[in-house]
C-alpha positions in Angstrom: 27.6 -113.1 66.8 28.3 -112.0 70.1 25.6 -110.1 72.4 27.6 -106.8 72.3 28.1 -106.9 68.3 23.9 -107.8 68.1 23.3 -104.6 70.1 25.8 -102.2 68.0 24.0 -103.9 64.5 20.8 -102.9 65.8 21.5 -99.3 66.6 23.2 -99.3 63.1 20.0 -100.6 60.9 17.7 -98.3 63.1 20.0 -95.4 62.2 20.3 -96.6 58.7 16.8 -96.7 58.5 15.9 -93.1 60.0 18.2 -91.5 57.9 16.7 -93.8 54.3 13.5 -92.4 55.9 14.5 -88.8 56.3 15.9 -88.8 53.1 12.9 -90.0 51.3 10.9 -86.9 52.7 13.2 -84.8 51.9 13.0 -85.9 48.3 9.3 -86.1 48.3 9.0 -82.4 49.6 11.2 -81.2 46.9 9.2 -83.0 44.5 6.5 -81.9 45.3 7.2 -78.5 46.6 4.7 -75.8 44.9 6.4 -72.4 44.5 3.9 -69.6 45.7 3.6 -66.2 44.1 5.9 -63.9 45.8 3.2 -61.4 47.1 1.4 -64.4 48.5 4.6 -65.4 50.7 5.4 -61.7 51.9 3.6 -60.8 55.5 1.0 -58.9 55.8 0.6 -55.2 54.6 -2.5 -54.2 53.0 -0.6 -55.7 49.7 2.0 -52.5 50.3 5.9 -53.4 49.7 8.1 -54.0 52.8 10.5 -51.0 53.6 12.5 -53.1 55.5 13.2 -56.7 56.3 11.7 -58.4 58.9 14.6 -59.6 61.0 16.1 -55.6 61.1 13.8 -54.2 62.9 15.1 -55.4 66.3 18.2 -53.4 67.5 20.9 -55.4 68.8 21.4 -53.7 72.3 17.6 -56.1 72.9 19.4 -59.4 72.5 21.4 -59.1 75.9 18.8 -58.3 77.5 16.5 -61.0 76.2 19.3 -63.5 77.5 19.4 -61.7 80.8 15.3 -62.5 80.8 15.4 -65.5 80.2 18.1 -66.6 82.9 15.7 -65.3 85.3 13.0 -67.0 83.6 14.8 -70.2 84.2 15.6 -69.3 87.4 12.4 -69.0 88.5 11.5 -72.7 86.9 14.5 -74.2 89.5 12.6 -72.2 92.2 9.3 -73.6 92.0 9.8 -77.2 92.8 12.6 -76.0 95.3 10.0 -74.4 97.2 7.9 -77.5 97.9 10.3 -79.5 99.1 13.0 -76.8 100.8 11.2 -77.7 104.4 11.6 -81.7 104.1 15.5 -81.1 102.9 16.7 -78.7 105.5 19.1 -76.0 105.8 21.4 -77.7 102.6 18.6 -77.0 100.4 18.4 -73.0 101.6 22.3 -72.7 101.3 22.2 -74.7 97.5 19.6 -71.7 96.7 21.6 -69.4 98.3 25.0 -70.4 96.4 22.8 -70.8 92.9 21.1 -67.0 93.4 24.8 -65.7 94.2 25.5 -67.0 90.6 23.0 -65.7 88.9 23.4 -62.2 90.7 27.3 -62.3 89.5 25.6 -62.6 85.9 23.3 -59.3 86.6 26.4 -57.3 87.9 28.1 -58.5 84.9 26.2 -57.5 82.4 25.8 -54.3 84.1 28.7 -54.0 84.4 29.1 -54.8 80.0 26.4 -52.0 80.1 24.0 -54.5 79.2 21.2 -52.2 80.9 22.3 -49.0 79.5 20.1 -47.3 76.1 21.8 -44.8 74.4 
């Protein structure tokens, strides 16, 4: 068998084997899966039912802004390690920052501009 055909058989049993693995666990969960009573599984509420479901008490108009968030968020984590080593790289490492902040700020003025920022 030649060296390249070895490798790919390889990756094949170890994919063969993950997925005989994951299937057994998926099995043995359903087997053994115990249902709970249904006032045991509902969230807390002083054993009151829910008036509404969980996942509707978010209005949409927060989801932009939660992306908006988190590009800054992320933004900041590219800033960090910029920072210590801006002064060993030079000038090219101000003008990348420069170039990536001028693309993150077109973002902001578009989703302004979508009204992203406006409640009604």
């Amino acid at each position: 068998m030649d060296g390249a055909m070895f490798g790919y058989a390889a990756v094949g049993v170890v994919l063969l084997v993950a997925a005989a693995g994951i299937g057994l666990l998926v099995l043995v969960s359903r087997r053994m899966r115990v249902a709970a009573p249904a006032r045991d599984v509902l969230p807390f509420g002083s054993g009151w039912d829910l008036q509404e479901h969980a996942l509707s008490r978010f209005h949409t108009r927060w989801y932009p802004m939660t992306v908006v968030f988190l590009a800054f968020d992320v933004e900041m984590l590219f800033m960090y390690p910029w920072a210590t080593v801006a002064a060993q790289i030079g000038t090219e490492a101000i003008v990348e920052m420069f170039v990536f902040l001028g693309i993150l700020v077109s973002a902001v003025v578009w989703a302004w501009r979508e009204g992203v920022f406006r409640w009604q």
